[in-house]
C-alpha positions in Angstrom: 81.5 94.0 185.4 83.7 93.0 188.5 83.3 91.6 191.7 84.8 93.1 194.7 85.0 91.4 197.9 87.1 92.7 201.3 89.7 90.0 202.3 89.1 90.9 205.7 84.9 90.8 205.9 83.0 88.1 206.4 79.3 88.0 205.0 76.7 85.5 204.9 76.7 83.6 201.8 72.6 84.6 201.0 72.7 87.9 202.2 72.6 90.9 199.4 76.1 91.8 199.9 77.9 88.4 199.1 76.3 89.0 195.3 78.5 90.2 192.6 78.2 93.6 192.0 77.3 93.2 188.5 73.9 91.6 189.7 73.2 94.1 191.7 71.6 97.4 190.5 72.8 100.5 190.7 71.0 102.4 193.9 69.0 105.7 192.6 70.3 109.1 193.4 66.8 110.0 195.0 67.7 113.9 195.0 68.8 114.2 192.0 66.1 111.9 190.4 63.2 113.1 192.1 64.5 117.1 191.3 64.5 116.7 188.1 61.8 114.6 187.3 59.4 116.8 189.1 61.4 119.7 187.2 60.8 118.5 183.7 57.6 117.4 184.1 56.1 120.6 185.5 57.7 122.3 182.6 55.9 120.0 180.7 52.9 120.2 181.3 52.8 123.4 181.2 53.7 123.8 178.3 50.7 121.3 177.1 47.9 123.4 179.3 48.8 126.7 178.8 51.0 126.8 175.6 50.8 130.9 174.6 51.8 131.4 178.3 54.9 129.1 178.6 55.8 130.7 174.7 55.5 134.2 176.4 57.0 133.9 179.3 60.3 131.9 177.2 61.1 134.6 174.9 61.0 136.8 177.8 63.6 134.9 179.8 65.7 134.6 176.2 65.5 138.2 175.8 66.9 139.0 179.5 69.6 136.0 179.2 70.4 137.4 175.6 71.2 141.0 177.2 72.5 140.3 180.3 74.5 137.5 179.4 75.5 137.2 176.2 78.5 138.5 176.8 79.0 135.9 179.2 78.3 132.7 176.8 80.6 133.9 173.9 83.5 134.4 176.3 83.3 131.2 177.8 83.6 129.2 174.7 86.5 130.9 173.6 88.0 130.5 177.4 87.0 126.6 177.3 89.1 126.5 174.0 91.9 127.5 175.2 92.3 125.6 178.6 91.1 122.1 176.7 94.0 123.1 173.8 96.4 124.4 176.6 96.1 120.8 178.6 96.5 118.7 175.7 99.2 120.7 174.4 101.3 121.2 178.1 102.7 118.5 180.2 99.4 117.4 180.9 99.1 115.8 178.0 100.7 112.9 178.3 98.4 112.0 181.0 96.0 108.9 180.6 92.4 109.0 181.2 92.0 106.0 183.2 95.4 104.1 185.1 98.8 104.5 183.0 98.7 101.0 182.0 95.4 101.4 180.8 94.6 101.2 176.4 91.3 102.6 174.7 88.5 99.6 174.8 86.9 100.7 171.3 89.3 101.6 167.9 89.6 104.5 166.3 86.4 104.1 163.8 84.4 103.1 166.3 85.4 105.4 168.8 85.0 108.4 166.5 81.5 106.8 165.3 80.2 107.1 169.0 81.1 110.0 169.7 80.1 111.7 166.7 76.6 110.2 166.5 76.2 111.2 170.1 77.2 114.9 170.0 75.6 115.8 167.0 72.7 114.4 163.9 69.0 115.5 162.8 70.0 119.0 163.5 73.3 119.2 161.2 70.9 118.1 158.0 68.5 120.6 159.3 71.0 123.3 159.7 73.7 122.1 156.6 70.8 124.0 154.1 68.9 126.2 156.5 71.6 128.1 158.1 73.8 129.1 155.2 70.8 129.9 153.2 69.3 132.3 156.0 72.6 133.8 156.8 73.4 135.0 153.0 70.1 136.3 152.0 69.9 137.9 156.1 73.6 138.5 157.1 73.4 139.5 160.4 76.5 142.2 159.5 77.2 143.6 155.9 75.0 143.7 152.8 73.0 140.6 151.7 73.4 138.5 148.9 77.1 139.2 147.5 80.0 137.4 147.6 80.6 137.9 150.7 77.7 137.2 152.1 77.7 133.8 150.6 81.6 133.2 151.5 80.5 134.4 155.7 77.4 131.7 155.5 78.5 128.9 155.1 81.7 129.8 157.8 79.0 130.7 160.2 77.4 127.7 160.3 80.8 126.3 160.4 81.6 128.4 163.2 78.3 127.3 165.3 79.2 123.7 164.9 82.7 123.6 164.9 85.7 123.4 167.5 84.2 125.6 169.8 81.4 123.1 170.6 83.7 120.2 170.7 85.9 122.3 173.2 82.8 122.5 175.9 82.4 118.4 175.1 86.1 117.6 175.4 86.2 119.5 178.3 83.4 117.8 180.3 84.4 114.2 178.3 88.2 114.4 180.0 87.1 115.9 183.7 84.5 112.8 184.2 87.3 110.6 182.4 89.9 111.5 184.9 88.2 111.4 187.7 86.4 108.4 187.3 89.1 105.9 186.0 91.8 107.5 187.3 90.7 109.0 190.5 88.6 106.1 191.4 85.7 108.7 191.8 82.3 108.4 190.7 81.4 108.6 186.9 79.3 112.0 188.1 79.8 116.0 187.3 80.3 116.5 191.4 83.6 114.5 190.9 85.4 116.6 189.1 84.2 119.6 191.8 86.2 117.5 194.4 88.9 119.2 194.1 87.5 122.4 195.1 84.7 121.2 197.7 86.2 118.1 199.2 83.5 115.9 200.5 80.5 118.5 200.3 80.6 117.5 196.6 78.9 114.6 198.0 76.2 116.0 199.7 73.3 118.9 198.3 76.3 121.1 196.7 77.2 117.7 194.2 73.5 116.6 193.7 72.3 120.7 192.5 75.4 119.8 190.3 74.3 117.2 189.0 70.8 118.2 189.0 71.3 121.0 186.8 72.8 118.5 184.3 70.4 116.2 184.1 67.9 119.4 183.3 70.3 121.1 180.7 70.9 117.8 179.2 66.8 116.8 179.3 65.9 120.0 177.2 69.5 120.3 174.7 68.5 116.6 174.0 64.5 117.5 173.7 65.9 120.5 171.0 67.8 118.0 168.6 64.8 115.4 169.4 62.3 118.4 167.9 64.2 119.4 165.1 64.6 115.7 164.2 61.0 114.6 164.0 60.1 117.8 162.2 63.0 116.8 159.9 61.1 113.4 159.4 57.8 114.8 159.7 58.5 116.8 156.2 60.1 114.1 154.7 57.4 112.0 155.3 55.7 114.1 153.6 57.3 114.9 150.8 57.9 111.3 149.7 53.6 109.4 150.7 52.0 113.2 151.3 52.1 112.7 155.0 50.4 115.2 156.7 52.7 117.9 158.6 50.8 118.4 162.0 51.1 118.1 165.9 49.5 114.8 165.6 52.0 113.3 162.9 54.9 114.2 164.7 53.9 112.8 168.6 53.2 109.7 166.9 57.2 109.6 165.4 58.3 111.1 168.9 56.5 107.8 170.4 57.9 105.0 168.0 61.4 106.5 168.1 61.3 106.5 171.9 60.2 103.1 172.0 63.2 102.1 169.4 65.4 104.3 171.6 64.5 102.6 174.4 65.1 99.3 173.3 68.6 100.2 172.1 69.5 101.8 175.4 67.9 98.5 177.1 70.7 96.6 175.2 73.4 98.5 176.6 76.3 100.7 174.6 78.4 98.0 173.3 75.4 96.2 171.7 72.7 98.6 170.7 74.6 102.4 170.7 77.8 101.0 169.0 76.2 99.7 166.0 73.7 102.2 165.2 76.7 104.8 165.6 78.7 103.2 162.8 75.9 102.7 160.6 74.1 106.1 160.5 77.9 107.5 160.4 78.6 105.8 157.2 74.8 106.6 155.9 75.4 109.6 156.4 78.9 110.0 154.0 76.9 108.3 151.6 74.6 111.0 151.4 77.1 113.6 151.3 79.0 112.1 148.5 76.1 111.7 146.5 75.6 115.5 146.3 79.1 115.5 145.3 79.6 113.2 142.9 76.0 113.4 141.2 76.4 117.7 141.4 78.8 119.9 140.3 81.6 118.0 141.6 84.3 120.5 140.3 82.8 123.5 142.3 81.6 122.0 145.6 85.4 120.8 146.0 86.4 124.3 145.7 84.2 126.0 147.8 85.5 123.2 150.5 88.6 124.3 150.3 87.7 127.9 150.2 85.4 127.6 153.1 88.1 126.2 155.3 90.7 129.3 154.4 87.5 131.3 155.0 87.1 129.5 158.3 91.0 129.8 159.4 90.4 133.6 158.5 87.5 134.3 160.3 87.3 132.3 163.3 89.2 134.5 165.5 87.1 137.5 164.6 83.7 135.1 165.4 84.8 133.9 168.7 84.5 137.6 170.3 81.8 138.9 168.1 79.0 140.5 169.9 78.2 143.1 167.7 78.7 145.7 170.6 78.1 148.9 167.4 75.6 147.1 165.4 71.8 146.3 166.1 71.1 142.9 164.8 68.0 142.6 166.5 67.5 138.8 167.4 70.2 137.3 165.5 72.4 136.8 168.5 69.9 135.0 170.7 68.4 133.3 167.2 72.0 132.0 166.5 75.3 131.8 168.3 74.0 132.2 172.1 71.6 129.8 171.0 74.1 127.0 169.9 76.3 128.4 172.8 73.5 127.1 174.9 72.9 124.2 173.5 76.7 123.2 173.0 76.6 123.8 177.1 73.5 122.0 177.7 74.7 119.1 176.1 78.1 118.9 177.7 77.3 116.8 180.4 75.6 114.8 178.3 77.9 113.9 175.3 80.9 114.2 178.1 79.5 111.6 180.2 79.3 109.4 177.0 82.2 110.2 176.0 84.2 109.3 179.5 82.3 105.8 179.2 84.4 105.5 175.3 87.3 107.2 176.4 88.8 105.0 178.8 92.8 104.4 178.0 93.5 107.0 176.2 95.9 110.2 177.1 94.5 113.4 177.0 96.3 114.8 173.9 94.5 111.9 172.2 91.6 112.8 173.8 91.5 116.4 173.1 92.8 116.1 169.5 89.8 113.2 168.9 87.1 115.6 169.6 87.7 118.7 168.1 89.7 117.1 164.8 87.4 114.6 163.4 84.8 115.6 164.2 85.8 118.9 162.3 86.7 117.1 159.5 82.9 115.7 158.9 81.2 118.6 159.9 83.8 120.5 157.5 83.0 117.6 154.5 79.4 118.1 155.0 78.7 121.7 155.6 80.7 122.9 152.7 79.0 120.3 150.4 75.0 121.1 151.3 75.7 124.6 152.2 77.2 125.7 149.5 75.4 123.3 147.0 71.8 125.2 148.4 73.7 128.8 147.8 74.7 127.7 144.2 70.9 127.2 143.6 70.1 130.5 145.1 73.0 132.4 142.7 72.0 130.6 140.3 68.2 132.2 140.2 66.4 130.3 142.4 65.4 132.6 144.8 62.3 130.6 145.4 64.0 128.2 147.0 66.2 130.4 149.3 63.0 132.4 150.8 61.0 129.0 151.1 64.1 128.0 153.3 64.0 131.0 155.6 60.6 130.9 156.2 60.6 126.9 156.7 63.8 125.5 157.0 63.0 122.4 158.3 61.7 121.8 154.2 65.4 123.5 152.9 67.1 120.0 153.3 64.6 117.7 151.1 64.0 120.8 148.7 67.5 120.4 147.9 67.2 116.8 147.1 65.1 117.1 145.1 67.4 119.0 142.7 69.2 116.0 142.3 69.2 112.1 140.8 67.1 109.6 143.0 65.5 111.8 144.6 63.1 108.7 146.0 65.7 106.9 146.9 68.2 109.6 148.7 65.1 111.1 149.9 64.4 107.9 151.6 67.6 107.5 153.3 68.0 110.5 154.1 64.5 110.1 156.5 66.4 106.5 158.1 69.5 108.4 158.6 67.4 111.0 159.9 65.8 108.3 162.5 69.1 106.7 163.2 69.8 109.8 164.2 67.2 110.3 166.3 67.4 106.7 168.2 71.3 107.3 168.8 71.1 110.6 170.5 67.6 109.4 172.3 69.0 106.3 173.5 72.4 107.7 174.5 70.7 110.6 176.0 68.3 107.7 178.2 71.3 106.0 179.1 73.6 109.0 180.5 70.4 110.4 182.8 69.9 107.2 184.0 73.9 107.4 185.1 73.5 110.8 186.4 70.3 110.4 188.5 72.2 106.9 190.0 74.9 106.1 192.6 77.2 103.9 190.6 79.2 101.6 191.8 81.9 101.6 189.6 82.3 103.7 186.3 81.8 100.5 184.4 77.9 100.5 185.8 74.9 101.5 184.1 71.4 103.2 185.5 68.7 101.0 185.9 67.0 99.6 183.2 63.6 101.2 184.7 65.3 104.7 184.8 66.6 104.5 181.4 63.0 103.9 179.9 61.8 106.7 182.3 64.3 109.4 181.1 63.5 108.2 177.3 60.4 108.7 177.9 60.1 111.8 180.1 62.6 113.4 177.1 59.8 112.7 174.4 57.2 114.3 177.0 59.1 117.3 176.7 59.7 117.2 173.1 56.2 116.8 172.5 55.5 119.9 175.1 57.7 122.1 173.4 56.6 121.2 169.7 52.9 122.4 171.5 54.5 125.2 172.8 55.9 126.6 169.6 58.2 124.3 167.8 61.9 124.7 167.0 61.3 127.9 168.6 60.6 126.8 172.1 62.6 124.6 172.1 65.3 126.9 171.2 64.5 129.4 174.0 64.2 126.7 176.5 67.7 125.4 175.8 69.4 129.3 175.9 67.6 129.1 179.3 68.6 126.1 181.0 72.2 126.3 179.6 73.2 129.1 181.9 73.4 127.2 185.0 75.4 124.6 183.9 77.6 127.3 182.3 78.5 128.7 185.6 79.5 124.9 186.9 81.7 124.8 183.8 84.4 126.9 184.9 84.4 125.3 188.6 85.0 122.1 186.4 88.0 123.8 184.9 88.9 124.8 188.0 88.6 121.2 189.6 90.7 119.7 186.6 93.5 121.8 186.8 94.2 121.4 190.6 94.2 117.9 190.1 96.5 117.7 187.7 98.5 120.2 189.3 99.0 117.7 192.1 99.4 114.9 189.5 102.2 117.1 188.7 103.6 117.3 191.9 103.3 113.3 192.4 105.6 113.0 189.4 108.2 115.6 190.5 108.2 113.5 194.3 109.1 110.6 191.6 111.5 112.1 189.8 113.4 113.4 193.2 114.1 110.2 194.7 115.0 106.5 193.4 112.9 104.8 190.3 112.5 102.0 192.0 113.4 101.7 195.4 116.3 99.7 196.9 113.8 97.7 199.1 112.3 96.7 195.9 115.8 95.2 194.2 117.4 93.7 197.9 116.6 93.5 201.7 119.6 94.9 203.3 122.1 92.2 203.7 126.2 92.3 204.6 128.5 91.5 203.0 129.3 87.7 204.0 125.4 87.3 202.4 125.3 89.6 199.6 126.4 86.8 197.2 123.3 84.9 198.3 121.1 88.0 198.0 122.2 88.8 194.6 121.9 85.4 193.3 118.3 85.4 194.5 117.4 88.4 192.7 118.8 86.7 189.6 116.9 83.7 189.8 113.8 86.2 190.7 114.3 88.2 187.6 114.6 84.8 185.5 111.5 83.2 187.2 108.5 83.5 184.8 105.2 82.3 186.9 102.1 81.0 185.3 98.2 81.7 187.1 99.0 78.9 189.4 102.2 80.5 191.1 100.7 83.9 191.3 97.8 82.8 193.1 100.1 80.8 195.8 102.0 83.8 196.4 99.1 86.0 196.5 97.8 84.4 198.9 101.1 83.0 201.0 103.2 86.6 200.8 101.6 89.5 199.4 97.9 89.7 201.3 99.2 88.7 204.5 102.1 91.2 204.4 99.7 93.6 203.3 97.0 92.9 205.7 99.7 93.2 208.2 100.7 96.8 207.2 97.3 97.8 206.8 97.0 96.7 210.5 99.6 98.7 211.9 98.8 101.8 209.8 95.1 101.4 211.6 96.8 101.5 215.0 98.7 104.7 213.9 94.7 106.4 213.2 95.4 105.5 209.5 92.0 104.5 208.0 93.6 101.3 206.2 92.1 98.7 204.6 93.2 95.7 201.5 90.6 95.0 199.1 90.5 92.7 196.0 89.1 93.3 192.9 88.8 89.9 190.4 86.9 90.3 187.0 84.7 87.3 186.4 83.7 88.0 182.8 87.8 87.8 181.6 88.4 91.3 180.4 91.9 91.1 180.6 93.8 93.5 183.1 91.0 93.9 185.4 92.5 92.3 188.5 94.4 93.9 191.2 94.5 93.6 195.4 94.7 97.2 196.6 96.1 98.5 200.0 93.9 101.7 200.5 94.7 104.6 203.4 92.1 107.0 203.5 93.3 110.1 205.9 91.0 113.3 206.3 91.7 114.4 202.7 90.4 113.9 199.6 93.6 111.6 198.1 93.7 108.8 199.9 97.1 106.6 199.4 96.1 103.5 197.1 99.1 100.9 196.7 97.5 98.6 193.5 99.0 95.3 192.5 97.7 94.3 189.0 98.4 90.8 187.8 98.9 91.3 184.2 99.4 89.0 181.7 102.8 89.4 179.4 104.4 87.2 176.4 107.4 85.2 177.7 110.8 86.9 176.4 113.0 85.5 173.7 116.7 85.4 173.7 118.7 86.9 170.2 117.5 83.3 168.3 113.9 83.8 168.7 114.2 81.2 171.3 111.9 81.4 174.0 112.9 81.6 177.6 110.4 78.5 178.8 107.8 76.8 177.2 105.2 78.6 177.9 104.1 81.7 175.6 102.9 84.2 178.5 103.6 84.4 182.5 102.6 86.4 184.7 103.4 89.4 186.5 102.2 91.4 189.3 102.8 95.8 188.6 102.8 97.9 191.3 100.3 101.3 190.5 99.5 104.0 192.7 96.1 104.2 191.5 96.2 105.9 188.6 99.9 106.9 188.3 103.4 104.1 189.3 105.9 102.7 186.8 104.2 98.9 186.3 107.5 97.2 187.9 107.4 94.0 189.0 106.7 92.7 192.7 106.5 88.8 191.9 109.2 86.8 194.2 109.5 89.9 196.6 110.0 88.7 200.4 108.0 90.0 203.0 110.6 92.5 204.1 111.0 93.9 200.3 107.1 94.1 200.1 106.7 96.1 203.3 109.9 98.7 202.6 108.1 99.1 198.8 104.8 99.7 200.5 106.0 102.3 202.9 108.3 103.8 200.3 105.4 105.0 198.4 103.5 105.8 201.0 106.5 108.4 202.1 105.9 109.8 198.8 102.6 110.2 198.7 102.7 112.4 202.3 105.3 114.7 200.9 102.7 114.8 197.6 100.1 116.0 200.1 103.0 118.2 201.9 103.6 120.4 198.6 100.1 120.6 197.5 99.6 122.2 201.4 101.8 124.4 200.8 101.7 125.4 197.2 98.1 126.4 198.8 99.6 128.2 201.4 101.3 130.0 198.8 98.1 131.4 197.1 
């Protein structure tokens, strides 16, 4: 974590300010913590005391959401699609989440390991079997059990995990990204309302924002929670005849909380990060096995077959509502149901994916989360799904009805058509678990951050909140399996999905504007000078331009080490800054210079930062990074000095600049530079006022 001090503050050496911030914790969002909390707790216990009532009065509420708004979920998802597709694929693309000299922290494997095992788990090898199965032998259009049928069922369970989801995640995952690293905002949902609200984001309107989160992420996390232990819970007892009861399944909800807790404890690099990779690759292990030990030959096929099928249908699916059919409960039992629970998780999974994301652009981004993880959910749909129908067409019918009427048993019934079952049964319960401790732990961690005031995105909740929400999570779990099982918890998550669905579109809202005047930063850019002239000579005459030219010369040949940065630091730059900052103030200019040093090393974490903060919500931010770069070489190979790196100090604007050079610019050059881009940023603010006008 970093450090910031003021330059211009003075503070007691023992008082609580003078600490770093990275030993100091996070303050709590009392509102938001306390809302919630008392929320999800209530809901709870209710469900504990009086479980026929809370299952009564929840397939009520899903049968009300399910009419009135079903319409409203399935045209969403498609609308999210196409705006997340639309930025990555437009001149937005190019944009970085995080400042434009930033680069991703974590590689690709890693990176697509996190965000995988974060977004999704227990519930794919619950639904892989069950969902294919149910929707061939109980189509919810067309007649059962035909060709058809079994081509449609596997594509609908395709359908209800595929790029649609991912859309509402890389949609929430890019708005806290780019608002948080490269709109120095906080690492919170109100952020990326800024640009709609202003500064009531930061009062009730951003903390019922945030609140209604925090409660759509507490119950879409207690759903996959649920299915997972009852996932367990069967294995269990398939393998040492564990009993399959209430009682079984509190005491699994209780040890994985505990494990979960300890990994979120240990923070993401440590703990999430390498249970990530590792129930990732356990889980292609136990896909290929059903390949490879099956009939290799035909699942292979029906891959390939399912994704044409997939490509086909998809457009047709995204706008299905079955407006001339009566399908009873199928919509509410299915799509709004995943609808809801892609929505509810959004914050969630976006949140953790921000945190990964930092560095890259958002065509990276966007392409990242709906491609691979497509590509796995793709490889290991196709392979269960179609390997359980092959059993069904084959004349084991037994096995298909057992499925429908207890589909949490579908996944280890199938295993045990094949080699091993012991031992693939086995690890199919530790994946399982993995699983469970990933999305519990990851799920602790990102409440923690949305129920705190974080300093800096880089900060973490509380280790005393994170235990809290872990455990307050398997309360609910536990309350819902009372209540009536996968059921409830279903109903519950259609529920409290809609409200975050409604702050969804403000968030596309929010994004777009602020790219929009990203947009018009870069055309201000583009209009006038690259670099400007008070950045390449002070204005001389002639009888001294020789002199002046010369000294830019020897300025671009100069390669300082850390020692000759920090004298002119401190000699040139921060007193010429300080000085502009000064007279800005007397113009009614809220100005102010503030360094930020990183004391743990992580390269390219330093900058001094002249900040003018007028009555909007864009204040001017003049960043000088000192970045570390290797020492050129001339044709031979032959380096310039002796020294393998120098030093440089980049101009940003924030987020956006070109990275040029100040180093060995005079006080005059630095002031004309600062008030250049300061000129630029008011006419930024002047076309954004009146492209409003406009509209």
């Amino acid at each position: 974590m970093s450090e910031k001090t003021t330059e211009a503050s003075k503070v007691p050496e023992d008082s609580e300010s003078s600490r770093p911030m990275k030993e100091m914790p996070a303050p709590v969002n009392w509102t938001v913590f306390i809302g919630a909390a008392i929320g999800i707790l209530a809901i709870a216990l209710w469900g504990i005391l009086a479980p026929r009532n809370a299952e009564n009065v929840l397939n009520t509420v899903v049968g009300w959401i399910s009419d009135a708004f079903g319409w409203f979920y399935i045209l969403l998802a498609l609308i999210v699609l196409i705006f997340v597709i639309y930025l990555a694929l437009s001149r937005f693309g190019d944009v970085k989440l995080g400042p434009s000299h930033s680069e991703p922290q974590f590689g690709g494997f890693t990176w697509a390991s996190m965000l995988f095992a974060a977004g999704i788990g227990t519930d794919l090898m619950f639904f892989a079997v069950a969902e294919p199965v149910t929707q061939y032998l109980h189509p919810p259009s067309g007649e059962a059990e035909t060709v058809d049928a079994a081509r449609e069922a596997t594509v609908w369970t395709l359908f209800h995990y595929g790029v649609s989801g991912w859309g509402m995640y890389a949609l929430m995952g890019m708005a806290l990204a780019y608002f948080a690293y490269r709109m120095n905002l906080p690492l919170a949902v109100r952020s990326a309302l800024r640009p709609i609200f202003g500064k009531k984001t930061e009062g009730r309107l951003g903390d019922s924002v945030d609140l209604a989160a925090v409660l759509g992420t507490v119950f879409g996390v207690a759903t996959s929670l649920g299915i997972g232990v009852v996932l367990i819970n069967v294995g269990l007892n398939v393998l040492f005849d564990v009993p399959r009861s209430i009682g079984v399944q509190i005491v699994i909800v209780v040890l994985g909380v505990a494990t979960a807790t300890l990994s979120a404890v240990s923070g993401v690099a440590k703990g999430i990060r390498r249970l990530s990779e590792l129930n990732v690759l356990l889980a292609v292990v136990l896909a290929l096995w059903i390949l490879i030990t099956g009939k290799t030959q035909y699942l292979l096929e029906g891959l390939v077959l399912n994704l044409g099928d997939f490509v086909r249908l998809f457009p047709d699916m995204m706008l299905q509502t079955f407006a001339f059919e009566d399908t009873g409960t199928w919509m509410s039992d299915w799509t709004l149901f995943f609808w809801a629970w892609w929505i509810a998780w959004a914050s969630f999974v976006g949140l953790f994916l921000a945190r990964m994301s930092r560095g890259r652009t958002i065509r990276q981004f966007v392409g990242g989360t709906l491609i691979i993880p497509l590509v796995y959910i793709l490889m290991w749909i196709s392979i269960y799904g179609n390997a359980a129908l092959d059993l069904i067409r084959g004349g084991n019918r037994e096995f298909g009805e057992n499925t429908v009427l207890d589909p949490e048993g579908g996944f280890f019934r199938l295993l045990q058509e094949y080699p091993a079952f012991t031992f693939v049964a086995g690890l199919a319960i530790v994946t399982a678990l993995l699983f469970y401790v990933t999305s519990a732990d990851s799920a602790a961690l990102v409440m923690a951050n949305l129920t705190s005031k974080l300093p800096t995105p880089q900060h973490d909740g509380r280790p005393a909140l994170r235990i809290f929400w872990a455990a307050t999570t398997g309360l609910l779990t536990i309350a819902m399996l009372l209540v009536g099982g996968i059921g409830a918890l279903q109903s519950a998550t259609v529920i409290m999905g809609l409200p975050f669905a409604f702050a969804m579109i403000l968030v596309m809202i929010g994004l777009y504007r602020a790219l929009r005047v990203e947009s018009y930063q870069t055309e201000v850019e583009n209009e006038t000078m690259a670099l400007a002239l008070s950045g390449r000579a002070e204005r001389v005459d002639a009888r001294t331009s020789s002199v002046q030219w010369k000294r830019r010369l020897s300025r671009a040949l100069s390669f300082p080490d850390v020692a000759a940065a920090n004298r002119y630091e401190q000699e040139t730059l921060l007193p010429t800054l300080h000085e502009v900052a000064d007279e800005m103030s007397k113009k009614g200019v809220d100005t102010a210079v503030v360094s930020l040093t990183d004391e743990e090393g992580e390269a390219g974490e330093d900058y001094i930062e002249l900040i003018a903060q007028d009555d909007g919500d864009q204040p001017f931010r003049y960043q000088v990074w000192r970045r570390r770069a290797p020492m050129p070489t001339f044709g031979g190979g032959r380096a310039v000095s002796g020294h393998e790196e120098y030093v440089r100090l980049e101009v940003y604007l924030g987020a956006s600049g070109r990275g040029y050079d100040i180093m060995g610019y005079t006080y005059a050059q630095i002031v004309d530079d600062v008030l250049d881009q300061y000129e630029r940023h008011l006419e930024v603010l002047r076309r954004q006022g009146k492209a409003a006008g406009d509209n």
